[in-house]
C-alpha positions in Angstrom: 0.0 0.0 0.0 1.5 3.3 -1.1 1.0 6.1 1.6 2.6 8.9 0.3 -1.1 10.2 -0.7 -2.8 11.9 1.8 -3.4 8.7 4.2 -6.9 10.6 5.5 -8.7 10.4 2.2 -10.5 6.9 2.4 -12.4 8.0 -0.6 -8.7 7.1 -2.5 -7.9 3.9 -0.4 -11.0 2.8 -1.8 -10.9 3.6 -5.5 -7.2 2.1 -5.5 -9.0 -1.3 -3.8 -11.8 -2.2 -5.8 -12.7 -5.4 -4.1 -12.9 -3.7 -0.8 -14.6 -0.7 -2.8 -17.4 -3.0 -4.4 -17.6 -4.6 -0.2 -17.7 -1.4 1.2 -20.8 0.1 -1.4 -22.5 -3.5 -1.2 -23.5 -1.8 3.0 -23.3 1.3 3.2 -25.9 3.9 2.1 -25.5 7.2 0.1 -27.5 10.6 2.2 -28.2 13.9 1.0 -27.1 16.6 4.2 -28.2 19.9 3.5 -25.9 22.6 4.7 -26.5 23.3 8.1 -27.6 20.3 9.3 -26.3 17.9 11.8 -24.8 14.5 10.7 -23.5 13.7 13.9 -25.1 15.0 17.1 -22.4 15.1 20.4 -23.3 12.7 22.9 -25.0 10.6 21.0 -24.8 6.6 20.6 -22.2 5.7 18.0 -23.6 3.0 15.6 -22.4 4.5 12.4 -19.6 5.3 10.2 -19.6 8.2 7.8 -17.5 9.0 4.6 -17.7 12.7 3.2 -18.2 11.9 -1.0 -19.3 15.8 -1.5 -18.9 19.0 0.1 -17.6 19.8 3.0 -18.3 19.6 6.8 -16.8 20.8 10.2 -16.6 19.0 13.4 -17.6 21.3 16.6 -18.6 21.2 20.0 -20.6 24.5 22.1 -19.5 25.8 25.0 -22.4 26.4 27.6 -22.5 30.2 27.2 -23.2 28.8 23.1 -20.3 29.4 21.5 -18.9 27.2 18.9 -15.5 25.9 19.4 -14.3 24.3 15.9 -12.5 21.0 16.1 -12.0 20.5 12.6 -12.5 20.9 9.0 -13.8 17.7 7.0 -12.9 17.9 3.0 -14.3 15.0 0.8 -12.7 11.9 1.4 -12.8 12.3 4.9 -14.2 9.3 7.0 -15.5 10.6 10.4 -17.2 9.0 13.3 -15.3 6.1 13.4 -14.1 6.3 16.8 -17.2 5.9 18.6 -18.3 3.5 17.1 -15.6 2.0 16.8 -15.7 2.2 20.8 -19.2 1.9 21.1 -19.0 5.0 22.9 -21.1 7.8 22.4 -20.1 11.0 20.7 -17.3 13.4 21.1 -19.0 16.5 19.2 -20.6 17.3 16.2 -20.6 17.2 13.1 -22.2 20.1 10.6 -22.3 20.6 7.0 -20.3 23.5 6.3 -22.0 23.1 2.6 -24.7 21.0 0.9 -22.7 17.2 1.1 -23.5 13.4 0.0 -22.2 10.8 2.6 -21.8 7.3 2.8 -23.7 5.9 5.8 -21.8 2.4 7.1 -23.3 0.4 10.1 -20.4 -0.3 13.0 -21.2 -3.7 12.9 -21.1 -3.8 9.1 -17.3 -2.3 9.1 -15.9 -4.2 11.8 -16.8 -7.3 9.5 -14.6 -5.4 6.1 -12.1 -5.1 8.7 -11.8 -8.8 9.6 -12.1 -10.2 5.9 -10.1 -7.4 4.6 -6.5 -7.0 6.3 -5.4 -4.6 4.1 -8.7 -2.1 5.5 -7.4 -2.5 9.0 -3.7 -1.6 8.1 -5.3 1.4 6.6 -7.5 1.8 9.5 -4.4 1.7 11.7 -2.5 4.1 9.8 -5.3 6.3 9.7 -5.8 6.8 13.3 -1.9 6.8 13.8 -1.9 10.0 11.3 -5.5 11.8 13.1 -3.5 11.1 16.6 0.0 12.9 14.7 -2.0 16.0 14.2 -3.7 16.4 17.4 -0.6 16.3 19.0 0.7 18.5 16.6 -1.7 20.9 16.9 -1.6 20.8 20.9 2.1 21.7 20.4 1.7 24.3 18.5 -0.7 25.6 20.3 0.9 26.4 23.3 4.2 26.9 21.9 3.9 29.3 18.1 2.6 32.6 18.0 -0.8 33.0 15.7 0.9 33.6 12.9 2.7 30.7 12.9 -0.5 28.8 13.5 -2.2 30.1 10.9 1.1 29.6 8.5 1.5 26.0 9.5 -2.7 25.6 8.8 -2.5 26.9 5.4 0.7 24.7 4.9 -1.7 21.3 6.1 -4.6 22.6 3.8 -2.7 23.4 0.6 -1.4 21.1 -2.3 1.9 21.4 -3.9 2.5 22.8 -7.4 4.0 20.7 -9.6 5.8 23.9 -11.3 7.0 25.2 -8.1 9.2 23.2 -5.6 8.7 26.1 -3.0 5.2 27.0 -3.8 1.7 25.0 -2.3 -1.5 26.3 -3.5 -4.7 26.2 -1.5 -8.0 26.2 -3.1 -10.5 27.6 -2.7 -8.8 31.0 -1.3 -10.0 30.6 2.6 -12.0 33.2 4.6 -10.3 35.4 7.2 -13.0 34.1 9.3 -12.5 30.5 8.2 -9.4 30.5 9.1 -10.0 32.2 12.8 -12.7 29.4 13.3 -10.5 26.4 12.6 -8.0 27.9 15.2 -10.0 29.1 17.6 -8.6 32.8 17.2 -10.4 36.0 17.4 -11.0 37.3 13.4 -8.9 40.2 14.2 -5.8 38.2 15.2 -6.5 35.8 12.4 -6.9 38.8 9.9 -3.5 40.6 11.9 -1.5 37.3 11.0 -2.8 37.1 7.0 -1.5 40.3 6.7 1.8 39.6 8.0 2.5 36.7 6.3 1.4 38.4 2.8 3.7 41.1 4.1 6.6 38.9 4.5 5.6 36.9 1.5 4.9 33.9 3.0 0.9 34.1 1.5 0.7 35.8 -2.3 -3.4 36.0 -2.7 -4.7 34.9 -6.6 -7.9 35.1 -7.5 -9.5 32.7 -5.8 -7.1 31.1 -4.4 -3.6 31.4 -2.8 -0.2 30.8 -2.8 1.8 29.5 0.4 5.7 29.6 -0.1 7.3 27.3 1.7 11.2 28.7 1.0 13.4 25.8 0.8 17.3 27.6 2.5 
């Protein structure tokens, strides 16, 4: 299995495995979210598994004055849920369409039985969680340790692609909102907005039309 791909899009493990593709559509069920909605309520029983086919959804929990604290950012590809019920555990938090999305709805039961006739769905599995486990701690790091800026530099590092001109160049598309980007730190919008336009400043972020560029300088 080749895992220099981005080892969090299950929607690629599975068109590069047909036989565990063909297993995986045979029980699971395609649903229509519209944006706004709740696909996964916190605190609630864990009995399925979801993959993100279209759109985009965001992971959050509320604080009991209401606010929303953003966990994460889910882009298609992205299998979520898993861990409860996984665990049979309920929830962690919630998860919202951020935009109108199509999901594949998997039974626990159903998924630990792929695991157990498929090895090759577990290694995955393994190296999946490894990876979600790499970035929390990452993210806890930096955290308490970079200044905003950096934060927000590293982010739009995680988020972008590299151009395949451009050694030192990543591009992230679609160009992100200053409020976006705020919400996946946790940030006011003015310190997010204060760190955009340092790092454009320094040349770190070059804004295109809709998109941008992140330079990563290679010394």
């Amino acid at each position: 299995m080749d895992f220099q791909y981005n080892i969090l899009d299950f929607q690629r493990f599975l068109a590069e495995n047909a036989d565990i593709h063909a297993a995986f559509s045979d029980v699971s069920q395609s649903r229509k979210i519209a944006k706004g909605n709740i696909i996964v309520a916190q605190d609630e029983p864990g009995q399925d598994i979801f993959l993100l086919r279209v759109g985009r959804a965001k992971a959050v929990i509320f604080s009991e004055g209401g606010h929303e604290i953003h966990l994460a950012e889910f882009m298609p590809g992205t299998l979520f849920g898993e861990m409860a019920a996984l665990l049979n555990a309920p929830r962690s938090s919630n998860v919202i369409a951020h935009t109108k999305a199509v999901v594949d709805v998997i039974p626990a039961a159903e998924f630990n039985t792929l695991m157990r006739r498929h090895p090759k769905l577990a290694l995955y599995m393994t190296q999946m969680l490894a990876k979600r486990l790499q970035q929390t701690s990452q993210s806890l790091f930096e955290g308490h340790v970079f200044t905003v800026t950096q934060r927000i530099y590293q982010d739009l590092l995680r988020k972008s692609e590299p151009d395949s001109t451009d050694t030192e160049r990543m591009r992230l598309a679609p160009a992100p909102s200053v409020t976006s980007l705020s919400k996946s730190l946790n940030v006011t919008r003015e310190a997010a907005s204060r760190a955009v336009t340092k790092l454009t400043k320094q040349g770190l972020v070059k804004k295109q039309k809709g998109y941008w560029d992140i330079i990563r300088p290679e010394f």
